[in-house]
mmCIF file of the C-alpha atoms, coordinates in Angstrom:
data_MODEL
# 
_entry.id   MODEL 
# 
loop_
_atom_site.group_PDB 
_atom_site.id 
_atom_site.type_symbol 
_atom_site.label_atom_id 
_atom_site.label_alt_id 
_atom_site.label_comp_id 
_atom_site.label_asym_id 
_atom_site.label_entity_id 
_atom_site.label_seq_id 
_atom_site.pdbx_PDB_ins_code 
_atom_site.Cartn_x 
_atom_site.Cartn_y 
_atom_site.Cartn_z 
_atom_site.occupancy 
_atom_site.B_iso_or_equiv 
_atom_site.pdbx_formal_charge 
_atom_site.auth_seq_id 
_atom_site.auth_comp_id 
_atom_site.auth_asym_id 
_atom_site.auth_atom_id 
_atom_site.pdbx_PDB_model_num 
ATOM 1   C CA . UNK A 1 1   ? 25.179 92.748  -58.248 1.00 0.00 ? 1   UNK A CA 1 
ATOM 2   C CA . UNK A 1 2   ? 27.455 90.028  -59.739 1.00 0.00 ? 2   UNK A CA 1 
ATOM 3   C CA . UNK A 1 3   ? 30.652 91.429  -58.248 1.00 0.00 ? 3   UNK A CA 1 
ATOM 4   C CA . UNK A 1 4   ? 29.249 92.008  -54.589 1.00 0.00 ? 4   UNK A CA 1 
ATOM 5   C CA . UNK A 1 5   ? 28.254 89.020  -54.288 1.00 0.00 ? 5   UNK A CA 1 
ATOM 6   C CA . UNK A 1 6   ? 31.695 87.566  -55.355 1.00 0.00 ? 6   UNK A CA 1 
ATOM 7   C CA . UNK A 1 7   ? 33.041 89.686  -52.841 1.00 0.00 ? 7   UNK A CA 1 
ATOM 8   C CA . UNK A 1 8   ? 30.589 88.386  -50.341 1.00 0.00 ? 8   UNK A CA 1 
ATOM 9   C CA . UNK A 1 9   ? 31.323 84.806  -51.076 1.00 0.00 ? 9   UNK A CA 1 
ATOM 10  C CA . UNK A 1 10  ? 34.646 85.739  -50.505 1.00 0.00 ? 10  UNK A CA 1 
ATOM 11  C CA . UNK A 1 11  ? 34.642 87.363  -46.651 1.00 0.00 ? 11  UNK A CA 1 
ATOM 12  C CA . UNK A 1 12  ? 32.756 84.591  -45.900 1.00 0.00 ? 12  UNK A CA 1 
ATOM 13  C CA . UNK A 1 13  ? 35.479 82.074  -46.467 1.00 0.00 ? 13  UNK A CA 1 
ATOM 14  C CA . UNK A 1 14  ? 34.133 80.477  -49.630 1.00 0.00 ? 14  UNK A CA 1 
ATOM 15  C CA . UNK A 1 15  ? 36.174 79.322  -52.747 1.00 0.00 ? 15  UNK A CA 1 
ATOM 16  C CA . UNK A 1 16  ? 39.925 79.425  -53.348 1.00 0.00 ? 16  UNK A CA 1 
ATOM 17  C CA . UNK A 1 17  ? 39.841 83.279  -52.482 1.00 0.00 ? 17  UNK A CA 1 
ATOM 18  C CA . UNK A 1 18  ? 37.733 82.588  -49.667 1.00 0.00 ? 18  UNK A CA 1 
ATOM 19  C CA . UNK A 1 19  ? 40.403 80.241  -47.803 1.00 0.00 ? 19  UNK A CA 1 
ATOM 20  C CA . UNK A 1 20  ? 42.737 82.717  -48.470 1.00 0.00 ? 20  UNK A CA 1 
ATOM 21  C CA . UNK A 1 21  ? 41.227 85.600  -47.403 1.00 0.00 ? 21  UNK A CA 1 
ATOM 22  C CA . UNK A 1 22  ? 40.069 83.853  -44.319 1.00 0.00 ? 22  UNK A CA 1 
ATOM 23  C CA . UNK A 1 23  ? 44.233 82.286  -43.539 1.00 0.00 ? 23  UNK A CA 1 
ATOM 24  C CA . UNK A 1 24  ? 45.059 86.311  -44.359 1.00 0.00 ? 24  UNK A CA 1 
ATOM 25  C CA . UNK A 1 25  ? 42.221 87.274  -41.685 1.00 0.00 ? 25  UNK A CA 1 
ATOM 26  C CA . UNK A 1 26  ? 43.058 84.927  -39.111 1.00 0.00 ? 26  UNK A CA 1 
ATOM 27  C CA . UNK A 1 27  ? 47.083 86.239  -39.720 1.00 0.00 ? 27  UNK A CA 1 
ATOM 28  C CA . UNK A 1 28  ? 45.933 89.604  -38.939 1.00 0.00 ? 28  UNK A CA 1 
ATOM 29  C CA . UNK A 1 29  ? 43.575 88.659  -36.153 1.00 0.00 ? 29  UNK A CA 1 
ATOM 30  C CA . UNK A 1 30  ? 46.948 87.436  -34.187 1.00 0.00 ? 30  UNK A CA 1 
ATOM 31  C CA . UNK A 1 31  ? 48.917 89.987  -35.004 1.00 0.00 ? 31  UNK A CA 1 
ATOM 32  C CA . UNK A 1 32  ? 46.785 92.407  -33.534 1.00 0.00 ? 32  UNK A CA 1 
ATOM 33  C CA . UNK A 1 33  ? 46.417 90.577  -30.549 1.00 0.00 ? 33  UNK A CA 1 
ATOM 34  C CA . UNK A 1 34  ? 50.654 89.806  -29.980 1.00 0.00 ? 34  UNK A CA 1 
ATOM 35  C CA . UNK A 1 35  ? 50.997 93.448  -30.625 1.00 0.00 ? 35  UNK A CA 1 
ATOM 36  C CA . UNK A 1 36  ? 48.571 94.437  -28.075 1.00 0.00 ? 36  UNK A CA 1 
ATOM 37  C CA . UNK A 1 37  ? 49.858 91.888  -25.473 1.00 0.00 ? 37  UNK A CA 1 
ATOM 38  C CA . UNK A 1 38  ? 53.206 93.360  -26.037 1.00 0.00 ? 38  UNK A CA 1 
ATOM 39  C CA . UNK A 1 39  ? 52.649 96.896  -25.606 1.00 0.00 ? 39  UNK A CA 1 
ATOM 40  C CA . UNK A 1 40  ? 51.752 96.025  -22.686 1.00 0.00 ? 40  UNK A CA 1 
ATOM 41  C CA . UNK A 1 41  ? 55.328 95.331  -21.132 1.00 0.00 ? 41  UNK A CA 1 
ATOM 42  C CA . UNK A 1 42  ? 57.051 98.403  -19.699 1.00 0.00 ? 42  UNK A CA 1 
ATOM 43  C CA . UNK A 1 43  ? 59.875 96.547  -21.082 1.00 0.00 ? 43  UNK A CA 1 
ATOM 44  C CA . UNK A 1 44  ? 58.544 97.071  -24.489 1.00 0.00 ? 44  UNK A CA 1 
ATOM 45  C CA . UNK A 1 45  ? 58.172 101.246 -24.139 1.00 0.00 ? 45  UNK A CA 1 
ATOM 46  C CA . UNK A 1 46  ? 60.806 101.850 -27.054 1.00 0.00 ? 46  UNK A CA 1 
ATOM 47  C CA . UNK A 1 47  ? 58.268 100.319 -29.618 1.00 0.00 ? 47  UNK A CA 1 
ATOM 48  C CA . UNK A 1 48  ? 55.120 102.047 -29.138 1.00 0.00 ? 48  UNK A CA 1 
ATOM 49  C CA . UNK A 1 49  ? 55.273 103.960 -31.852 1.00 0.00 ? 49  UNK A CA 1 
ATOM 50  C CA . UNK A 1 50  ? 55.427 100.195 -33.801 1.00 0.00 ? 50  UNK A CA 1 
ATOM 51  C CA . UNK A 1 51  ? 52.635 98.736  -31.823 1.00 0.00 ? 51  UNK A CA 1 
ATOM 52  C CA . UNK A 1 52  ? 50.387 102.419 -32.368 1.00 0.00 ? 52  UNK A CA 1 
ATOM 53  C CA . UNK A 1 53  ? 50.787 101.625 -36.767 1.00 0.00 ? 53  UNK A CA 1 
ATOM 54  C CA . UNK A 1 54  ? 50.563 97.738  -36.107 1.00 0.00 ? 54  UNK A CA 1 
ATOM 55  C CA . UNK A 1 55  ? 47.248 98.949  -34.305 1.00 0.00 ? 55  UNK A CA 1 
ATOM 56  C CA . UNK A 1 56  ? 46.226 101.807 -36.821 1.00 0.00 ? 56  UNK A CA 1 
ATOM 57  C CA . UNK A 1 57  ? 46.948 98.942  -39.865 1.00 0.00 ? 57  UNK A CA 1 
ATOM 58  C CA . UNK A 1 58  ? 45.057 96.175  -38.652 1.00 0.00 ? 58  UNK A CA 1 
ATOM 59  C CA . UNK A 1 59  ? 41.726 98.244  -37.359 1.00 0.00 ? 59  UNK A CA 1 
ATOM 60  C CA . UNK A 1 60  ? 41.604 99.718  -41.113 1.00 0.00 ? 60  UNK A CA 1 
ATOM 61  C CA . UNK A 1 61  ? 41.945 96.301  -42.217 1.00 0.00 ? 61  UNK A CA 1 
ATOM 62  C CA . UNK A 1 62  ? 38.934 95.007  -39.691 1.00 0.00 ? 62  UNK A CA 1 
ATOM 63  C CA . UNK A 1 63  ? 37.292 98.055  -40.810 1.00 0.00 ? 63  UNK A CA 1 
ATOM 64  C CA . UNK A 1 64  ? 37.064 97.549  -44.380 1.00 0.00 ? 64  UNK A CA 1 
ATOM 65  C CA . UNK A 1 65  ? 35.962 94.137  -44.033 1.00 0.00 ? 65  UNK A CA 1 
ATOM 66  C CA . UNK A 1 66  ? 33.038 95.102  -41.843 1.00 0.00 ? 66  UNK A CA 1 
ATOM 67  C CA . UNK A 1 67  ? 31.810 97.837  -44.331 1.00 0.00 ? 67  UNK A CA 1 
ATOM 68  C CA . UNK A 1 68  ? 32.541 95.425  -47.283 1.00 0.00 ? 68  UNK A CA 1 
ATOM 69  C CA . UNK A 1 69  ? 30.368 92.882  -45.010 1.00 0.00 ? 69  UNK A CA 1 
ATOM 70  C CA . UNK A 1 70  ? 27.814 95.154  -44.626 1.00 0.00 ? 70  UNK A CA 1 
ATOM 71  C CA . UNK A 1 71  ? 27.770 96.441  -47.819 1.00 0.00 ? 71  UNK A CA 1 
ATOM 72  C CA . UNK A 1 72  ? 27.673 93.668  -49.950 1.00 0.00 ? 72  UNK A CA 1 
ATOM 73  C CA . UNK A 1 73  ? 24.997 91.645  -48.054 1.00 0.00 ? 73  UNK A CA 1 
ATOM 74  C CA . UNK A 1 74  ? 21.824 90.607  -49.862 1.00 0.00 ? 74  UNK A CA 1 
ATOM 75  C CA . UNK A 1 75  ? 18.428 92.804  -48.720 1.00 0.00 ? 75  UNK A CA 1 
ATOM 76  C CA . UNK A 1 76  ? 17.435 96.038  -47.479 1.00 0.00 ? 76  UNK A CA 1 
ATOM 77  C CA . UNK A 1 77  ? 18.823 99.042  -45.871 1.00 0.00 ? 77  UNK A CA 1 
ATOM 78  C CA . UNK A 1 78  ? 17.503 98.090  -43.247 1.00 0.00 ? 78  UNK A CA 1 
ATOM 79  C CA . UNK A 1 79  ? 17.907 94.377  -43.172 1.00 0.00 ? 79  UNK A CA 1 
ATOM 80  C CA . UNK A 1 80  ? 21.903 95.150  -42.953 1.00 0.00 ? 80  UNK A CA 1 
ATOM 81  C CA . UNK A 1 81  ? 21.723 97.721  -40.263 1.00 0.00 ? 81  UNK A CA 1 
ATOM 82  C CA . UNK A 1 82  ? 19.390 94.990  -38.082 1.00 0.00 ? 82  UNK A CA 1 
ATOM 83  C CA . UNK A 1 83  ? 22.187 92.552  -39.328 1.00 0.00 ? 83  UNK A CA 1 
ATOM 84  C CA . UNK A 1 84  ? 24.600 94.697  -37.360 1.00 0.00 ? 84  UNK A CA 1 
ATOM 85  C CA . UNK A 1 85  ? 22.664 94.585  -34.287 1.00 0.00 ? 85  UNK A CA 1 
ATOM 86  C CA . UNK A 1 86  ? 22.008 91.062  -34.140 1.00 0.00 ? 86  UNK A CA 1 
ATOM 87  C CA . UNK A 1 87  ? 24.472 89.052  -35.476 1.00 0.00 ? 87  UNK A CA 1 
ATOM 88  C CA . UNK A 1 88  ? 26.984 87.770  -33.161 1.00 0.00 ? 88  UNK A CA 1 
ATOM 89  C CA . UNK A 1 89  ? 30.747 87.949  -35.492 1.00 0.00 ? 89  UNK A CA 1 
ATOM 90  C CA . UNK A 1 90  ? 29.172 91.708  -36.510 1.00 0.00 ? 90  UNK A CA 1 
ATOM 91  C CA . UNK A 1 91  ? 28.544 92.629  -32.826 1.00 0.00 ? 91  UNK A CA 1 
ATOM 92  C CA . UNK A 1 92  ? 32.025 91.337  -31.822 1.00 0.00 ? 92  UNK A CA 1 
ATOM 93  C CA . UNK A 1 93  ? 33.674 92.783  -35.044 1.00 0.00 ? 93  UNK A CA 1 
ATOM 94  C CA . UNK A 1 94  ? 31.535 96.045  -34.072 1.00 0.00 ? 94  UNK A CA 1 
ATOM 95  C CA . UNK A 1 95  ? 33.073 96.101  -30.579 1.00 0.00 ? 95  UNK A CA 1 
ATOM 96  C CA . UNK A 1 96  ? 36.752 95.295  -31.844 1.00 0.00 ? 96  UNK A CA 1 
ATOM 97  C CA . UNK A 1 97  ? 36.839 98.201  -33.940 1.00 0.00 ? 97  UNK A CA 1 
ATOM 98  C CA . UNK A 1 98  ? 34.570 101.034 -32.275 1.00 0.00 ? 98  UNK A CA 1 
ATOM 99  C CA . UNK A 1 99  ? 36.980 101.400 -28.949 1.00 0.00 ? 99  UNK A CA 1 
ATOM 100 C CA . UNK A 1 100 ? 40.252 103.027 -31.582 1.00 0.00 ? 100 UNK A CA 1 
ATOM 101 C CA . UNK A 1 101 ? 37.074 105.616 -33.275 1.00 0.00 ? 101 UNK A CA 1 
ATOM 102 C CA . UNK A 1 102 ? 36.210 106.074 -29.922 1.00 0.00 ? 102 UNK A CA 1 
ATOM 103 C CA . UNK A 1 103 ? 39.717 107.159 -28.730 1.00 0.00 ? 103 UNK A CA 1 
ATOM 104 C CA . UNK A 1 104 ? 40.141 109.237 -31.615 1.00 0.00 ? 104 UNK A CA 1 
ATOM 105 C CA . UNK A 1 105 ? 36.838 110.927 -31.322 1.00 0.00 ? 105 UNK A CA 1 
ATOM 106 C CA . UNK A 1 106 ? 37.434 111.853 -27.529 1.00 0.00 ? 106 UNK A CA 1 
ATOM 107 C CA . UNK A 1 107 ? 40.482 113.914 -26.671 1.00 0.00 ? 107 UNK A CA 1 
ATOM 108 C CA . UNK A 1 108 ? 42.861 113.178 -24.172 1.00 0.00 ? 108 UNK A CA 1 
# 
């Protein structure tokens, strides 16, 4: 119980590792979203296959924070899964990362 809620304390910016992982986060965040603007040029065509594993990298990495965030907060089952639904950051990280599943669920 010790450890998650270290890890908790953590993705929510607090403490030494906190600042850190929140500077790392942020890094991340605008990586993501040069890559993205990027591949959108036609001019940029000859690096898709850099912006697809820039994309594929940085939606595991939003991934694993949102289970980790949902996993390691305090209450019920249940609590967390109404946490997901109503929070605004977990409905926004919820709609960053469902689109790639999404396109990877549904062919073509």
């Amino acid at each position: 119980r010790r450890s998650r809620s270290k890890i908790h304390d953590v993705l929510e910016g607090k403490g030494p590792y906190g600042s850190s992982y929140s500077f790392f986060l942020t890094v991340v965040i605008l990586v993501n979203i040069a890559s993205f603007v990027l591949s959108t040029e036609q001019k940029m065509d000859d690096y898709r296959a850099v912006f697809d594993k820039v994309e594929i990298a940085t939606v595991c990495i939003f991934t694993i924070e949102y289970v980790l965030r949902f996993s390691t907060r305090g209450g019920t089952c249940l609590s967390r899964i109404r946490w997901m639904f109503t929070n605004f950051f977990s409905i926004v990280d919820l709609i960053s990362i469902l689109p790639f599943y999404v396109d990877l669920a549904i062919p073509g």
